[in-house]
N, C-alpha and C positions, 0 to 999 in steps of 0.2 A: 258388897263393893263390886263394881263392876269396873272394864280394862280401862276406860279414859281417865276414871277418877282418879286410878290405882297411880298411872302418868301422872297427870299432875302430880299427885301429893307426893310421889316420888322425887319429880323433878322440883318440886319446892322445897325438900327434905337437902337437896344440892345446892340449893341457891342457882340455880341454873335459868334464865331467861328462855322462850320459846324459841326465839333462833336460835338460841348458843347448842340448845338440843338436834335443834333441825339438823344443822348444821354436821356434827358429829354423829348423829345418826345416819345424814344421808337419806334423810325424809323431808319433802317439802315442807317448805312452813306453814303451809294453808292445808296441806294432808293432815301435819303432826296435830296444828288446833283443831280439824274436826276431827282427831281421833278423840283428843282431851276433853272435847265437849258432846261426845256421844253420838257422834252427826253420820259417822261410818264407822261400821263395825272394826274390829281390832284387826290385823294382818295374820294372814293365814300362812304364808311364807316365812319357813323358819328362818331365813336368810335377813328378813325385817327383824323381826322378834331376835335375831341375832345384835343385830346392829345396833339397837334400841337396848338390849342388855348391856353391853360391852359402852356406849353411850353414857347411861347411868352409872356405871359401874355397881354394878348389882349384886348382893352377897346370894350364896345360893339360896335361899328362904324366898329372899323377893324376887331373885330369878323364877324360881317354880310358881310361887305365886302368879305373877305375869304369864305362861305360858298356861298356867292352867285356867287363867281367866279368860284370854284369847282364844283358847280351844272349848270353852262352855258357851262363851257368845257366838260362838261359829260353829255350835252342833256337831261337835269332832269331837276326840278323842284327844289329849296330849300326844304328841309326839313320842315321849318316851313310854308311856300308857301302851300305848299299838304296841310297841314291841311285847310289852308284857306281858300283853293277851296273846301272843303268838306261844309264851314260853308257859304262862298257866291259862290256862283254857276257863278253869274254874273262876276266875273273875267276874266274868256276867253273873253265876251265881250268887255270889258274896251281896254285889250290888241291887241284885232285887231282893236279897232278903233283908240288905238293909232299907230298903223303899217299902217292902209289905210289912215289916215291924214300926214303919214312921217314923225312925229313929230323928230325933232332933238333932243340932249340928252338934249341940253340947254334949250329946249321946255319941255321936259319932267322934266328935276330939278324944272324947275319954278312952273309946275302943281303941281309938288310933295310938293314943299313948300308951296303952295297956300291952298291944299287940305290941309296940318297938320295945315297949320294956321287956317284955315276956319270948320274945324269940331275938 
């Protein structure tokens, strides 16, 4: 999935028209459809990505969703991720050894469940 689609189907999940989003977002209307249609990357400024939350009305699931798919299309880092790495160091590690083990996504849910269950 990538950020414009994640919009739409969000915003169609509200019944929500492209203006009535613009709108409450505080995003042009011809910005918000070429985000929805892939034409310009997602916004890099948490202060959009704020707006655009708060907009939707976003449970935290698809809040994190949305932020993390904006910060992968824009070669960053999450916002709350950076800090993280400030407080464990050992992350870049974690992350290449799940890149040199090829871990599939389904691999990596299952850790991820396993990990929340287990600590």
């Amino acid at each position: 999935m990538i950020f414009g689609d994640y919009i739409k189907i969000l915003r169609g999940n509200r019944e929500l028209s492209l203006r009535k989003l613009a709108k409450k977002s505080g995003i042009d209307v011809a910005n918000l459809s070429r985000l929805e249609r892939n034409v310009t990357p997602p916004p890099q400024k948490q202060k959009l990505l704020e707006n655009l939350i708060k907009a939707l009305g976003l449970n935290e699931q698809e809040k994190q969703t949305l932020l993390d798919l904006s910060a992968v299309e824009n070669g960053v880092y999450p916002f709350d991720v950076k800090e993280d790495l400030k407080e464990y160091p050992n992350i870049p590690v974690l992350l290449r050894t799940i890149n040199n083990k090829k871990l599939s996504e389904e691999e990596i849910r299952k850790l991820t469940e396993k990990i929340n269950k287990e600590y």
